[in-house]
C-alpha positions in Angstrom: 10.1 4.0 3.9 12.2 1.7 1.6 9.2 -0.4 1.0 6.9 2.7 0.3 9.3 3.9 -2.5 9.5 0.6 -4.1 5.8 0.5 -4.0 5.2 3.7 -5.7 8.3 2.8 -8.3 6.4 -0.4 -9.4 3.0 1.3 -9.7 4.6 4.2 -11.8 5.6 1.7 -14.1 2.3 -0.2 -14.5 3.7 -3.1 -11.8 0.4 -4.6 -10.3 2.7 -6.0 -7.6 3.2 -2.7 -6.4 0.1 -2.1 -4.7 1.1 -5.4 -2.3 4.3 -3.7 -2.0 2.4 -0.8 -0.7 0.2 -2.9 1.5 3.6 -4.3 3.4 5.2 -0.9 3.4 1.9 0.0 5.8 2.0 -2.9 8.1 5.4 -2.1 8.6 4.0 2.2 9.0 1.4 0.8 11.5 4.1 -1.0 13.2 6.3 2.4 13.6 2.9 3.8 14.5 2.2 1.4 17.0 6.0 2.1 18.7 5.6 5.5 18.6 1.9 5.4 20.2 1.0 7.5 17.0 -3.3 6.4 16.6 -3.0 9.0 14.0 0.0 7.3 12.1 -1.7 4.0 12.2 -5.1 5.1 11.6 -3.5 6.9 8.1 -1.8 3.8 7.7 -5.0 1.4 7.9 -6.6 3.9 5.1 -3.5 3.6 2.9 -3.6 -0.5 2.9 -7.2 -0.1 2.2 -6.8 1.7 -0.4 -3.7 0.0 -1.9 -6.3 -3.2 -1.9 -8.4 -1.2 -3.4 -5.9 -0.6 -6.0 -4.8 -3.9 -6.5 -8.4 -5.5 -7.3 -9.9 -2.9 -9.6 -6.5 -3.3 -11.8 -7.1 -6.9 -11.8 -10.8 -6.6 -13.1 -9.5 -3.9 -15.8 -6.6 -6.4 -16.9 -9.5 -9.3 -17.0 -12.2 -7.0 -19.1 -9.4 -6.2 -21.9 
């Protein structure tokens, strides 16, 4: 939960490296998911990391077209 906090801190204050942040912070959900036999939990989690990624490469290719 730390790690998701942090995450959302950075990216609130225009930190790329927040969305890796984020990616961490749902390996470490999936893991909880995966103890907890939650599919749901690490299904949401695969999504987030996706989409974190996601985040992190189209912020690259804005930073590189300015």
């Amino acid at each position: 939960m730390v790690a998701t906090f942090v995450s959302l801190w950075l990216i609130g204050n225009k930190v790329r490296a927040g969305f890796l942040v984020g990616v961490l912070a749902n390996v470490f959900w999936f893991g909880y998911g995966f103890l907890s036999h939650s599919i749901a939990n690490m299904l949401a989690s695969c999504v987030v990391a996706g989409l974190q990624y996601r985040g992190w490469h189209k912020w690259g290719a804005e930073a590189e077209a300015n």
